[in-house]
C-alpha positions as CSV (number, residue, x, y, z in Angstrom):
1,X,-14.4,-43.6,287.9
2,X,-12.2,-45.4,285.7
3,X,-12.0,-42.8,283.0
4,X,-11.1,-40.2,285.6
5,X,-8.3,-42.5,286.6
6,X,-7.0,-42.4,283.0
7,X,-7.2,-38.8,282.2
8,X,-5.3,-38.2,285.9
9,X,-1.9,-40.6,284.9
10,X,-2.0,-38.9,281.1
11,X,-1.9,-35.1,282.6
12,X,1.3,-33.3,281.7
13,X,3.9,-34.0,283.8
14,X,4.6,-30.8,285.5
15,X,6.7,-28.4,284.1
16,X,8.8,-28.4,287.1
17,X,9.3,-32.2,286.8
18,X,11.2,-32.2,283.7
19,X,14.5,-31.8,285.0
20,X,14.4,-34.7,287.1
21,X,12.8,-36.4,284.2
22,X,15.9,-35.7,282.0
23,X,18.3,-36.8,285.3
24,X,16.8,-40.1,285.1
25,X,16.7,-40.4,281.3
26,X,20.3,-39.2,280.8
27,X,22.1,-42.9,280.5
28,X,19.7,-44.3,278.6
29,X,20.6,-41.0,276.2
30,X,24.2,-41.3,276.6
31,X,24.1,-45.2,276.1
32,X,22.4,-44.3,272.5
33,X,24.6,-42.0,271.5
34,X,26.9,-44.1,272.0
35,X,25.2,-47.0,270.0
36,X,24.9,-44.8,267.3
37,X,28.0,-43.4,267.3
38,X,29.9,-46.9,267.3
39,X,27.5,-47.5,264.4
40,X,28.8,-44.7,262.6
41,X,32.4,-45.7,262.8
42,X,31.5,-49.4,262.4
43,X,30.4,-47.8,259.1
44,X,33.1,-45.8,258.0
45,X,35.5,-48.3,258.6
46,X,33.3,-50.7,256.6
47,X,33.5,-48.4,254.0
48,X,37.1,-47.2,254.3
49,X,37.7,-51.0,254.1
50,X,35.9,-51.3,250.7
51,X,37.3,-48.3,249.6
52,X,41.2,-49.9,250.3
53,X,39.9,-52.7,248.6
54,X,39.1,-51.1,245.5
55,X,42.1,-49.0,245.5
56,X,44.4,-52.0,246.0
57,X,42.6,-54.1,243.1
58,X,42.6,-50.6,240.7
59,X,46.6,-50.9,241.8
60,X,46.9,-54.4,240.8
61,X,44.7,-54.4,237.3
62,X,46.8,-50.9,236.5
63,X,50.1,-52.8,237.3
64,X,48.4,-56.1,235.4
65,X,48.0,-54.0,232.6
66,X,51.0,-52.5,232.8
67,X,52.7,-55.7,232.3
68,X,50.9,-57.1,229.7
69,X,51.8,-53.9,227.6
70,X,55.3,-54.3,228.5
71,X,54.9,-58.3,227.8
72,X,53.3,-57.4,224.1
73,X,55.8,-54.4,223.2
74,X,58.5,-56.8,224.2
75,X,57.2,-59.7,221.7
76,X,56.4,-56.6,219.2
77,X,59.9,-55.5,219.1
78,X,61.1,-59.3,219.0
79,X,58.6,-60.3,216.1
80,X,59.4,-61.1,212.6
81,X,55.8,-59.8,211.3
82,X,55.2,-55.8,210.9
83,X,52.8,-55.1,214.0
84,X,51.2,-51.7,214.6
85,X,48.7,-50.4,217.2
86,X,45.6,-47.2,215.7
87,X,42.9,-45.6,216.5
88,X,41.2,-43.8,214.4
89,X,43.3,-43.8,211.4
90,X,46.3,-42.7,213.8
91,X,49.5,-45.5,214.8
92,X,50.0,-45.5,218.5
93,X,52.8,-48.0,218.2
94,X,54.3,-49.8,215.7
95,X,57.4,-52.3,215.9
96,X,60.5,-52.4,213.9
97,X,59.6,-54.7,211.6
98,X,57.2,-51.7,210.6
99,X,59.6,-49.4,209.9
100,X,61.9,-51.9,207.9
101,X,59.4,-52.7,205.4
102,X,58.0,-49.0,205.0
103,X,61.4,-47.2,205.3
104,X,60.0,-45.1,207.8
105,X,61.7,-44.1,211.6
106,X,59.4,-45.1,214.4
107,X,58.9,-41.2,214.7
108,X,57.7,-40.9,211.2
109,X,55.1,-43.4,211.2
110,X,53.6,-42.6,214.7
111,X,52.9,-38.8,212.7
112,X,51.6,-40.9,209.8
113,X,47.8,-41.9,209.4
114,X,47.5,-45.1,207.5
115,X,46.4,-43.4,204.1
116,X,50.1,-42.1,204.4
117,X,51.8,-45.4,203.7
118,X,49.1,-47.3,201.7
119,X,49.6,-47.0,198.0
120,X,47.9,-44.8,196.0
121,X,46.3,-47.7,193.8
122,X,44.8,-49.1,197.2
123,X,43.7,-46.1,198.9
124,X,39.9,-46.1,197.9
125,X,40.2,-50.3,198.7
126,X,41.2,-49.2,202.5
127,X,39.1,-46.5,202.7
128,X,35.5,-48.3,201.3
129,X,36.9,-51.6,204.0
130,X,36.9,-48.9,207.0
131,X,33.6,-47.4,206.1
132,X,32.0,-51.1,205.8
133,X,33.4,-51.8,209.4
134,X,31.4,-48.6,210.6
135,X,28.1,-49.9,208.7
136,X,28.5,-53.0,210.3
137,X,29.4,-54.9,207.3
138,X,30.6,-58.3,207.7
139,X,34.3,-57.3,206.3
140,X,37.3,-59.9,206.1
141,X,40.1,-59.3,208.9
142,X,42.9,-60.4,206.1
143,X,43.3,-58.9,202.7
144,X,46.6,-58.0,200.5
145,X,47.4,-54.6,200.1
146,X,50.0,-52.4,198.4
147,X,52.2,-49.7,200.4
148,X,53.9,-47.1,199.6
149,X,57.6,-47.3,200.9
150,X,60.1,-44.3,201.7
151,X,61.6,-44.5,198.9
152,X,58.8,-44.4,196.8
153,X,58.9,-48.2,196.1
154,X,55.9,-50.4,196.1
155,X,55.8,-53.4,198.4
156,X,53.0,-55.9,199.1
157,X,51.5,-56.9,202.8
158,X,49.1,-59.6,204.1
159,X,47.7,-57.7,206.6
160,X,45.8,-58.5,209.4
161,X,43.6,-56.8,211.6
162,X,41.9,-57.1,214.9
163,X,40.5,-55.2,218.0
164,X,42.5,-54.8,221.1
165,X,42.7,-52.6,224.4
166,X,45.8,-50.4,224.6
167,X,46.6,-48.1,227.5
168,X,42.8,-49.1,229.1
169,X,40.9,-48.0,225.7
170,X,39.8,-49.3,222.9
171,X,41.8,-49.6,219.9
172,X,42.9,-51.5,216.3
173,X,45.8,-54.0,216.0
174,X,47.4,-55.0,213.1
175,X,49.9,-57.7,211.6
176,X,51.7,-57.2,208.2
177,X,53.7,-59.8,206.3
178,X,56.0,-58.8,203.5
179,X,54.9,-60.8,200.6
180,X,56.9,-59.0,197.6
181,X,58.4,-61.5,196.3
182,X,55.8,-64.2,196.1
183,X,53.7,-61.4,194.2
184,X,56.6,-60.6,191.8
185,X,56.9,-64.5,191.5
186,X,52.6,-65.0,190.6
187,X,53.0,-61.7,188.0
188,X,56.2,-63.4,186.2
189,X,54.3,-66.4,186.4
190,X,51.2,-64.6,184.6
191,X,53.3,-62.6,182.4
192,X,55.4,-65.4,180.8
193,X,51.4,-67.6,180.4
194,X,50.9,-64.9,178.1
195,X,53.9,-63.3,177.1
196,X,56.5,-64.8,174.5
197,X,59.5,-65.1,176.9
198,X,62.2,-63.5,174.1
199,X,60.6,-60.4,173.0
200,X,57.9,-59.6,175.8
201,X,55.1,-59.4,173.3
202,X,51.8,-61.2,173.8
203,X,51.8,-64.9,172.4
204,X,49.0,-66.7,170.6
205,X,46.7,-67.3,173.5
206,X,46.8,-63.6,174.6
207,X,46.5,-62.3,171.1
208,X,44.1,-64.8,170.1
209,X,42.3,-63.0,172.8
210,X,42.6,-59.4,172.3
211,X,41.5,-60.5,169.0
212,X,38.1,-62.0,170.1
213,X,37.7,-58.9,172.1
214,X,38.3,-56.4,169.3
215,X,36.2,-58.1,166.8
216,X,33.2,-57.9,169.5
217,X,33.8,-54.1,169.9
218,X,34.2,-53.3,166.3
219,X,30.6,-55.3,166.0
220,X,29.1,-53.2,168.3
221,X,30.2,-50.2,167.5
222,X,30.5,-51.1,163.6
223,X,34.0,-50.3,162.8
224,X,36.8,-52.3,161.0
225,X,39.5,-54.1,162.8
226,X,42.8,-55.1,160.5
227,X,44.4,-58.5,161.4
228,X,48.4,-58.2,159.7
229,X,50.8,-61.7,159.0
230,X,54.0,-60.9,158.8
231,X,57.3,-63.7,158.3
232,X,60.5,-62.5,158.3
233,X,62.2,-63.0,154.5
234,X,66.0,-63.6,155.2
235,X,66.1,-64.6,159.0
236,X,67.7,-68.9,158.5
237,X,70.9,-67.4,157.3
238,X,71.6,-65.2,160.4
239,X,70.5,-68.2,162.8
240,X,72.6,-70.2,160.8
241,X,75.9,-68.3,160.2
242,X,75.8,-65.9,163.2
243,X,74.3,-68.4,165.9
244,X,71.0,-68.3,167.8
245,X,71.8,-65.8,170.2
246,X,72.7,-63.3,167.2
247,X,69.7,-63.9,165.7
248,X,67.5,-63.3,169.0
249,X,68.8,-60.1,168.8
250,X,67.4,-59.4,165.9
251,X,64.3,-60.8,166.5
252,X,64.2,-58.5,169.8
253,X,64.8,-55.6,167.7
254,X,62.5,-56.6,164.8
255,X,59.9,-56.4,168.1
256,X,61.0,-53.2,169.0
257,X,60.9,-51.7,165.8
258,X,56.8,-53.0,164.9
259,X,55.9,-51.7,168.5
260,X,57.1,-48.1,168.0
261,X,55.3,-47.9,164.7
262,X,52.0,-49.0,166.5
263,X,49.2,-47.2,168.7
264,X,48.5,-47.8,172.1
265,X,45.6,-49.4,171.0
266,X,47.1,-52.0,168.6
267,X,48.7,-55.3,169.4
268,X,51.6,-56.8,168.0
269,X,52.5,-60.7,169.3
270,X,54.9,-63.3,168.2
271,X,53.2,-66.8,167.4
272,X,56.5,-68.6,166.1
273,X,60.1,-68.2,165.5
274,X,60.1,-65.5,163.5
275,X,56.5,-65.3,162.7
276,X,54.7,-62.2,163.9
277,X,50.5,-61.2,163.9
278,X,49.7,-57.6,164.3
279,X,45.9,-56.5,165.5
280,X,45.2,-53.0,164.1
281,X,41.9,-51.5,166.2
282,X,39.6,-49.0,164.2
283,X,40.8,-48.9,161.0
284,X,39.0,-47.1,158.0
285,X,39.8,-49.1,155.4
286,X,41.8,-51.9,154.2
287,X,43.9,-49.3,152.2
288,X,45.0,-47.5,155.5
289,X,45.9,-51.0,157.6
290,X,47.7,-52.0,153.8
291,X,50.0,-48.5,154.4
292,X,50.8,-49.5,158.5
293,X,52.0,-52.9,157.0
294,X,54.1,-51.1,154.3
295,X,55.5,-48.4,157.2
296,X,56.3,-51.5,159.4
297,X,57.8,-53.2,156.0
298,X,60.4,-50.2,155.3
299,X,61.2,-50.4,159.1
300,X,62.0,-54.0,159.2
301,X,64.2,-53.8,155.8
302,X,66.5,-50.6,157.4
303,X,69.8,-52.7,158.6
304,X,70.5,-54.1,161.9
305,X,73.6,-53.5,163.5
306,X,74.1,-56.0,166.1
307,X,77.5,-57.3,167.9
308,X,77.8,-60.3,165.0
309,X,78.0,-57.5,162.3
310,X,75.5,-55.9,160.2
311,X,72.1,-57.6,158.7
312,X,69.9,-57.1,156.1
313,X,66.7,-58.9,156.1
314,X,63.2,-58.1,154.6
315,X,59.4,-59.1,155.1
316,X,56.2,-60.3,153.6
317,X,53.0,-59.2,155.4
318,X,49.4,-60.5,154.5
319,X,46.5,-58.2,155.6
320,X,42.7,-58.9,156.3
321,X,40.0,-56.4,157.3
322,X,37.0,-57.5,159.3
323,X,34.2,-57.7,158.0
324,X,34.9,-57.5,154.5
325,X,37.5,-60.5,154.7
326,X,36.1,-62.0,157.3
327,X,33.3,-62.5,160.4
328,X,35.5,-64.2,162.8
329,X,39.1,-64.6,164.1
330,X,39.8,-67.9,162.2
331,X,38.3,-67.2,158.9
332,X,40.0,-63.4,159.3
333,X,43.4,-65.1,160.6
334,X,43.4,-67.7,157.5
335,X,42.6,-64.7,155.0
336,X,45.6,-62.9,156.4
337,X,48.3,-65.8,156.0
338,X,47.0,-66.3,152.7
339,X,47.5,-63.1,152.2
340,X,50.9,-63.2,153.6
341,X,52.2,-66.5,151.7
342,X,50.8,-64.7,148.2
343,X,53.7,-61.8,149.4
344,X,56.3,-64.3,149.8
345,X,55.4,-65.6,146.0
346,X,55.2,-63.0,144.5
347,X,59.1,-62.2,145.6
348,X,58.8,-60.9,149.2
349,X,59.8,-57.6,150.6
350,X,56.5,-56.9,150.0
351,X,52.7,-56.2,151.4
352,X,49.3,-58.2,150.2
353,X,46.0,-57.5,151.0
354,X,43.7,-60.7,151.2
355,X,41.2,-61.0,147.9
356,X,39.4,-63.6,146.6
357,X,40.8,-65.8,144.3
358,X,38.7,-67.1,141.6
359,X,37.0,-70.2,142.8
360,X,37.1,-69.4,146.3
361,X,39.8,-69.9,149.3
């Protein structure tokens, strides 16, 4: 009885029913349309909301950024330092300061790459830093480097370098101090440590050490190195009637005239007043290094005019030929001045090869 029940309330409602079904349903549908409806615009304006919010904070990092560019060209332009902007090997921006020390216009450099300005010497230094950077290499962010100005003149940076966003991507930044001068200042420095300060030609300590380094050569490679003494004869009386700065022009141009009669390979230096050692590299024999001497002898004897008037002077020279007057720099260098003071008495003007006296040194 019960099941019958059941099965007569779950029958289909009558087709003819359904209208008045849908009548009586009809606010119930309107009422969630509605609900959904307000949903939907609750929703849209959610998200147009979002959306103005986004827009507004883009607008205020773009104008943030915008400023800070402004702010850093403005301290660019103002700064002392050379500062430049790159990517990838190309200058976005640079400041003035740039273009005074590389001669260049703005214009110029920002068609440059930075192989365009670095000195020739230094391009393979640049070049090997930016490939380490791209290995990952641990790399310094300072170094010194050369550049190449305008006018083809050579000046000398600290540089700096860093990472930096410019115009919202990624780029390079770089500072550049000119340090010319304080270069110039450690190579005079260096030079004059090594250098006799009158004639420019290596002193005792530097020859004393292209000496040690031609003697190890000529071991290796078994070839004869000359070692040459040589004193001016008749150099007092010019100091002494003409003044000193008469005869340190002759002393310059005694220099002058030994280094044009030498190779590149050979060394000439000044170890006293007017006291001179000359290093002859790969000699053949001690009778070819005794005919240099005697070339550099008839040189020396030819007059010197100077403002003081005209000179005549001479010289004496000693040679020594490693091995066969000697293993090492002292015993060849005390062979050679022997040789040298045996010149001067046997009259001077004149060229002595070292030998052996009876008896020994």
């Amino acid at each position: 009885m019960l099941d019958r029940d059941l099965a007569s309330d779950l029958s289909p409602v009558p087709h003819a029913d359904l209208p008045a079904l849908l009548t009586m349903l009809s606010p119930y549908l309107a009422l969630a349309t509605v609900a959904m409806l307000a949903l939907a615009v609750v929703h849209l304006l959610r998200t147009r909301r979002r959306l103005e919010r986004t827009i507004a904070e883009a607008a205020r990092a773009k104008a943030a950024l915008a400023e800070s560019e402004e702010q850093f060209r403005t301290l660019a332009e103002m700064a002392a330092a050379a500062i430049f902007v790159y990517r990838d090997a190309r200058f976005l921006m640079v400041n003035p300061a740039m273009t005074a020390i590389t001669g260049y216009s703005r214009g110029e450099i920002l068609a440059m790459t930075q192989m365009d300005i670095v000195h020739p010497d230094h391009r393979v230094v640049v070049m090997n830093r930016a490939l380490a950077r791209q290995r990952g290499e641990d790399v310094p962010d300072r170094y010194e480097v050369k550049l190449l100005t305008k006018s083809g003149e050579t000046r000398w940076v600290d540089m700096s370098t860093g990472s930096i966003t410019f115009q919202g991507h990624p780029a390079s930044i770089g500072t550049a101090f000119d340090i010319t001068e304080r270069k110039w200042d450690q190579e005079r420095i260096h030079f004059m440590a090594q250098h006799d300060a009158l004639t420019g030609l290596p002193n005792r300590a530097l020859f004393s050490d292209r000496l040690e380094q031609a003697l190890l050569l000529a071991r290796r490679a078994a070839t004869r190195v000359a070692l040459l003494f040589l004193d001016l004869d008749d150099f007092k009386p010019v100091n002494d009637t003409f003044g000193h700065a008469e005869g340190d022009l002759l002393l310059k141009e005694t220099a002058r005239r030994m280094r044009q009669r030498l190779r590149d390979a050979d060394t000439v230096g000044r170890i006293g007043g007017d006291e001179f050692v000359i290093l002859l590299a790969q000699v053949r024999s001690a009778e070819d290094a005794a005919q240099v001497a005697e070339d550099i002898r008839r040189e020396i004897e030819r007059p010197f005019d100077l403002p003081g008037g005209r000179h005549l002077v001479s010289c004496s020279v000693g040679v020594a030929v490693f091995p066969e007057h000697g293993d090492a720099a002292m015993a060849l260098s005390k062979h050679a001045d022997m040789a040298m003071y045996r010149a001067k008495s046997l009259g001077r003007n004149r060229v002595e090869v070292y030998r052996e006296e009876p008896g020994g040194d």
